[in-house]
N, C-alpha and C positions, 0 to 999 in steps of 0.2 A: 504493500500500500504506500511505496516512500511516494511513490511520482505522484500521488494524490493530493501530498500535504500540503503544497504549495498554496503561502495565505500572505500575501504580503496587499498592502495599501493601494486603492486605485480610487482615482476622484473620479466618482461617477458623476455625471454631468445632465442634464435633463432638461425642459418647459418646465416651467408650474404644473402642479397636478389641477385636474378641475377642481375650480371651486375653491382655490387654496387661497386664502387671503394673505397681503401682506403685510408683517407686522407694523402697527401706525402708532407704535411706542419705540424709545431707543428700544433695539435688541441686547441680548446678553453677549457678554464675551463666550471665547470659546473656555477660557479657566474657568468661567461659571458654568457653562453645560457640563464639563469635566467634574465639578463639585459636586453635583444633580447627580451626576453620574453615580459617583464614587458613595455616596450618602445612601442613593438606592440599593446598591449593590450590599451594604451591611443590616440591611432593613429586613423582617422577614417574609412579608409580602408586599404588592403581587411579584409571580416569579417571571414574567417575561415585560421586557419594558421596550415599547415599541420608538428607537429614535427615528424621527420624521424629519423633512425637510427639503426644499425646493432645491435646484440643481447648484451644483457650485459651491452650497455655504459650507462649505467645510465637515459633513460628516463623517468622512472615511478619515478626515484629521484626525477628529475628537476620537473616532472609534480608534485608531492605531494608538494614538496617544493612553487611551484606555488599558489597551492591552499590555501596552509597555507595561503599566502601573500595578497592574494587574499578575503579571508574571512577575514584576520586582519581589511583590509581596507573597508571592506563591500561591495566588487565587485563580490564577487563570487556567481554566480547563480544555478550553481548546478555541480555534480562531477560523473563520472562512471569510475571507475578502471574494465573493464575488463578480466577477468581471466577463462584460457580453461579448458573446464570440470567440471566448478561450477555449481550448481543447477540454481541459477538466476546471478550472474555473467559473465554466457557463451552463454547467448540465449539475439538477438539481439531485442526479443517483449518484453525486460525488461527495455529494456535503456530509450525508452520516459515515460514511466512512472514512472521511480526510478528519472528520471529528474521534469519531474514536482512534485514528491512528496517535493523534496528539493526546487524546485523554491516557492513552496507551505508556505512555513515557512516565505520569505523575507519580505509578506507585507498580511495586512486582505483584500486588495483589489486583490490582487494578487491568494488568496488562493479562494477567492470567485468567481472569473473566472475560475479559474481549477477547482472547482469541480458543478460548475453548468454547464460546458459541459460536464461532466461524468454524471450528472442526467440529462441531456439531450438523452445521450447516454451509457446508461453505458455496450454496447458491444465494445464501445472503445478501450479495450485491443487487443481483436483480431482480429481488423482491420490491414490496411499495416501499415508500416512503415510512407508514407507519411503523410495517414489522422491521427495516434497518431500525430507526428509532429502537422499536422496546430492546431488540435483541445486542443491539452495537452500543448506545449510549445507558439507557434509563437501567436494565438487567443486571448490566457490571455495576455498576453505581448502584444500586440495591443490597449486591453482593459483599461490596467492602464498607468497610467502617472511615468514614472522612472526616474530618476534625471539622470542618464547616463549608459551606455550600461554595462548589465552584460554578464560574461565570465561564460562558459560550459568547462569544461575541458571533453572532453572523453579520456581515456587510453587503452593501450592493447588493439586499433581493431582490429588488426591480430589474434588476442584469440578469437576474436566471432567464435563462428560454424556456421562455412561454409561461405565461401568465397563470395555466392549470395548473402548471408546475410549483408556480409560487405559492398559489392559495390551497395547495395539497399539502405544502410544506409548513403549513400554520397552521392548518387544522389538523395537523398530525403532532403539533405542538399542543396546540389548546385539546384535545381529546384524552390525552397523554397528563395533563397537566399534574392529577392527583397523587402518580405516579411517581415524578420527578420532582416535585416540588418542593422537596425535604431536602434536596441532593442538588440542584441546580438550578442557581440563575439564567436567563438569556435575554441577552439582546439582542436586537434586529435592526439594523440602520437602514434605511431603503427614502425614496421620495414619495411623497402622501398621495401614491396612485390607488386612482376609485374600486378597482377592484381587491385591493389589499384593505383600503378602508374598511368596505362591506364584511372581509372575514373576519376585522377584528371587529366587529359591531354584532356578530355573530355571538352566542350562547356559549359555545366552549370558551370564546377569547375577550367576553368582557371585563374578566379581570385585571387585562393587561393594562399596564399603565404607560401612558405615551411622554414623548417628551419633546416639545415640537423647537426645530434647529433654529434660525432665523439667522441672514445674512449678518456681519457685523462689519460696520466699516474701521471700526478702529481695531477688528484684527488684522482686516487689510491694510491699512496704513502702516501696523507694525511689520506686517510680512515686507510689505514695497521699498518702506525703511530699510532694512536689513536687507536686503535681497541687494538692493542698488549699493549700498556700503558695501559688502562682499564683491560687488563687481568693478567698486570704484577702486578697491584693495588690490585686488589679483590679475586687474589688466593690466599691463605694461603702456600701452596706448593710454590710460587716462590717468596717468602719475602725474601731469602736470593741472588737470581741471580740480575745480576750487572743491575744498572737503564737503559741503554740504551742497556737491551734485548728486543728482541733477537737479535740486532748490524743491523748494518748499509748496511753492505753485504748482510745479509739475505732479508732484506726488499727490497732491490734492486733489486736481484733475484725473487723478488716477482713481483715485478714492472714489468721488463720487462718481465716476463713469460708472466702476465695479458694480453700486447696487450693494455693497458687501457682500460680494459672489467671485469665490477665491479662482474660479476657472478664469476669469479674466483677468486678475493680475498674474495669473501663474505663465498665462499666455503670453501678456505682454513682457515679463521677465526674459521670459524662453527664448522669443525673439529679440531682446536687446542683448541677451548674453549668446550670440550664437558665434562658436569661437571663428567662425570664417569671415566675420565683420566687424567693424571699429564699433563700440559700441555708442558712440555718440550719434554715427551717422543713422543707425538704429533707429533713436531714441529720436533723432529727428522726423523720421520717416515714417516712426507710430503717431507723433504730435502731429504728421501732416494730414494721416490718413484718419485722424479724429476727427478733423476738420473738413474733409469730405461726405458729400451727399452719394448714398448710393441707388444709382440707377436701378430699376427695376423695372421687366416691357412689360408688368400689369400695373392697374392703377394700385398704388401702396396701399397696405394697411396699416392703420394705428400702430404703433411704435407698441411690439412687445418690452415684454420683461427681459429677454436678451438683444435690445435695439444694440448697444454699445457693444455687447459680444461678437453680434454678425456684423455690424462694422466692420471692425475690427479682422474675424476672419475674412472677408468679401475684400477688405482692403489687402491682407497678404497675399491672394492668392492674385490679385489684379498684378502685383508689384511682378510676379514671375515673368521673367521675357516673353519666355517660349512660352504661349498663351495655347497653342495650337494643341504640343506634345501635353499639355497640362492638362488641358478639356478632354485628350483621349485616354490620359493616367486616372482622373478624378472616378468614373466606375468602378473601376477596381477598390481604389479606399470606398468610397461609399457604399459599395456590396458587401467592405470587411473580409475580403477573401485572405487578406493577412498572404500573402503571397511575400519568395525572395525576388528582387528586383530582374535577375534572372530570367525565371519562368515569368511573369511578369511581362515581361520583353515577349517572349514567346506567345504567350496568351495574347497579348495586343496587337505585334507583331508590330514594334517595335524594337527599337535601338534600345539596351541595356543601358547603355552609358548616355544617353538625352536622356533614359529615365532617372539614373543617378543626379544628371546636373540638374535636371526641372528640380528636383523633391530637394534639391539641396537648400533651396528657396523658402523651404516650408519646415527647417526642423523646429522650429516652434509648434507646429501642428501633428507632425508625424516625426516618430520614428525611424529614419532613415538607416538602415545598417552600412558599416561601412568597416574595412572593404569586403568583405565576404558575400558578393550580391548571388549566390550561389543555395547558403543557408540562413542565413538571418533575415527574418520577416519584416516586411512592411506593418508597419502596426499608427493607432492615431493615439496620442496623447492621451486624447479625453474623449468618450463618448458625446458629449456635446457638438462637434465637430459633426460627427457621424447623422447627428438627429439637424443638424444645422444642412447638411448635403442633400440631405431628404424632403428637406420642407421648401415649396418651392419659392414662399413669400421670404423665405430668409434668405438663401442661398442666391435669388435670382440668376443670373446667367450660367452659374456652378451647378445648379440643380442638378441632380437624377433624376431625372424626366424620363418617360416611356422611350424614345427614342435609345437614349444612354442604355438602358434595360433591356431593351431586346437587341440592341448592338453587344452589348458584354455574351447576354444567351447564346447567341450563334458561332461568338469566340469561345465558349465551353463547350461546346456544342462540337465543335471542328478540333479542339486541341485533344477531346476525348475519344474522338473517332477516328483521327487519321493518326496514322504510324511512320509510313513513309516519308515524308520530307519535315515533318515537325519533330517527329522522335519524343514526344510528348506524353502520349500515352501511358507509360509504367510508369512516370512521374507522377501526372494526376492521379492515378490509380494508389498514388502511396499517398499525395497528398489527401486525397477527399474518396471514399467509397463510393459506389454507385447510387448507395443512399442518399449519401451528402449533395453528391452532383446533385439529384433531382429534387432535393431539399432547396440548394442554391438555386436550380431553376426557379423552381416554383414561386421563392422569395422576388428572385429579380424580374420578373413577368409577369407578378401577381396572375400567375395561373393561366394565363394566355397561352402557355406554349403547348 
């Protein structure tokens, strides 16, 4: 189960949920949700506490920062950052098991219940969601004796695939509760989506107590602070500009663009630290592109809650020379097929190396590997990006539009089936199962094909 356990931190990035109001009081800091936290966490009820919050404000922060504090103190029972479109990060028959391999570790009493009901049973994996639960987490923990209740953090449920997925995974908590609830805290950080609301409104799960996130500008300010001090330190290039760049204005304007929505200071950081550029000219180039109106060929709508975001990315991706090679790379990220730049090339049929220099444009946004364009995946930053390519009022000219969608289809379609001059075939086949292809299809043609 080692390949399972992988749990580390991912800013999941998102819209508002329906119907989510925004706070019209200051917000807390992130040390006070962390105090909330930490307060609940030694209290004896309820035992699952549902953290909420809109995209960007910081919850996979607080939730890591958790964990840390958590394992300092030797409370923490196991951890899953879930992340959309991972191999085992995004599929929700991973979670009780990447759990118990971690609970696995805390004690020899503990590790010897978890794995003598897998050689009891060891089709456990592919059972529900429920029986992993009794048999992998709640069972063992029944079986030993624990000095006091350990905390599960789960993150990014709204990243699990598919939505059944989610609310099977709650209500296999809340059914379960009577059970565990002597033995085990959980949290759950996700964004206040309606059909996650409805489960916890639900009879097994209204005991759960919520804890709703709210953007903070003065964590931002402090991140933006320290973030530009660090890069005012470590560049060579900006040894001679005055200590309190780039001034007080700027940061301000950074702030309130934010919203207290850490996805866009992390973005704009990304891009002024990217080591292949001076970082002033950067930082000129974001202050320019703030101050641009962007185009859109429908009549606009009302300025969402991510206006200053999609600025923002709609302004980087204009800034790429090669506009052309970038409009036929953009399917590929916005399908998430997480490809190496390589096959990439092949799939699009395109040049390898125009794919390298276009994306080099955007490692504020994407993950570019380098050099190895052979194995290391194309990946995005931030799921926001992703939901940003998709929506056509945001995105405008960048959209994944039907057009882009059934153009990428026919290139899976052709690198899956021919052999002869693409030599492609046993690649795909390693990359993606026949499953998957037709999964992939089905997504990017909404069923058309």
């Amino acid at each position: 189960m080692r390949d399972l356990c992988e749990a580390s931190s991912n800013e999941a990035s998102y819209d508002w949920g329906d119907n989510y109001d925004r706070p019209s009081c200051h917000p807390k800091t992130r040390l006070e949700y962390f105090s909330e936290l930490d307060e609940w966490s030694r209290e004896n009820s309820p035992r699952i506490l549902w953290m909420c919050g809109p995209a960007g404000t910081g919850k996979s922060a607080i939730a890591q920062s958790f964990c840390e504090q958590l394992q300092h103190e030797n409370r923490l029972g196991a951890s899953f950052f879930f992340k959309r479109g991972h191999p085992s990060r995004g599929d929700a028959m991973k979670l009780f098991p990447t759990l118990a391999y971690n609970l696995a570790g805390i004690s020899p009493e503990l590790r010897f219940a978890i794995t003598s009901n897998i050689r009891a049973d060891p089709a456990i994996f592919s059972k529900s969601l429920a029986i992993q639960l009794q048999k992998l987490i709640i069972g063992p923990c029944q079986a030993v004796t624990l000095p006091f209740p350990l905390t599960i953090v789960i993150d990014g449920l709204d990243e699990c695939e598919g939505e059944a997925s989610q609310q099977s995974l709650l209500c296999a908590l809340g059914n379960a509760h009577n059970d565990w609830r002597s033995h085990l805290n959980v949290v759950i950080a996700s964004r206040p989506e309606a059909h996650l609301r409805s489960v916890f409104e639900e009879p097994c799960l209204v005991f759960a107590q919520t804890l709703e996130i709210h953007g903070s500008e003065t964590d931002v300010r402090t991140y933006l602070v320290d973030q530009f001090r660090r890069i005012r330190e470590t560049r060579q290039s900006l040894r001679a500009v005055p200590m309190l760049w780039p001034g007080h204005d700027v940061v301000e304007q950074f702030v309130q663009k934010s919203s207290g929505h850490f996805v866009y200071a992390s973005t704009i950081i990304k891009f002024i630290d990217d080591q292949n550029w001076n970082p002033e000219g950067r930082l000129k180039l974001i202050l320019g592109i703030e101050g641009k109106p962007i185009s859109s060929p429908s009549t606009p709508a009302p300025p969402g809650p991510f206006f200053t975001l999609d600025q923002l990315y709609n302004g980087i991706l204009a800034d790429v020379p090669n506009q052309e090679c970038l409009l036929a790379i953009l399917p590929a990220i916005a399908a998430n097929l997480q490809l190496p730049v390589l096959h990439m090339g092949q799939l699009l049929e395109l040049n390898p190396t125009d794919i390298q220099t276009t994306l080099r444009r955007l490692h504020s946004l994407i993950n570019v590997p380098e050099p190895n364009l052979t194995v290391n995946r194309v990946t995005v930053h931030h799921a926001s990006f992703l939901d940003f390519l998709n929506h056509p009022a945001r995105s405008a000219q960048f959209h994944f539009n039907d057009t882009a969608r059934h153009s990428l289809a026919l290139h899976i379609l052709r690198v899956y089936s021919e052999t002869s001059e693409i030599g492609l075939s046993h690649v795909w086949r390693y990359l993606f199962t026949h499953k998957e292809v037709n999964i992939i299809l089905n997504i990017i043609t909404g069923g058309s094909i």
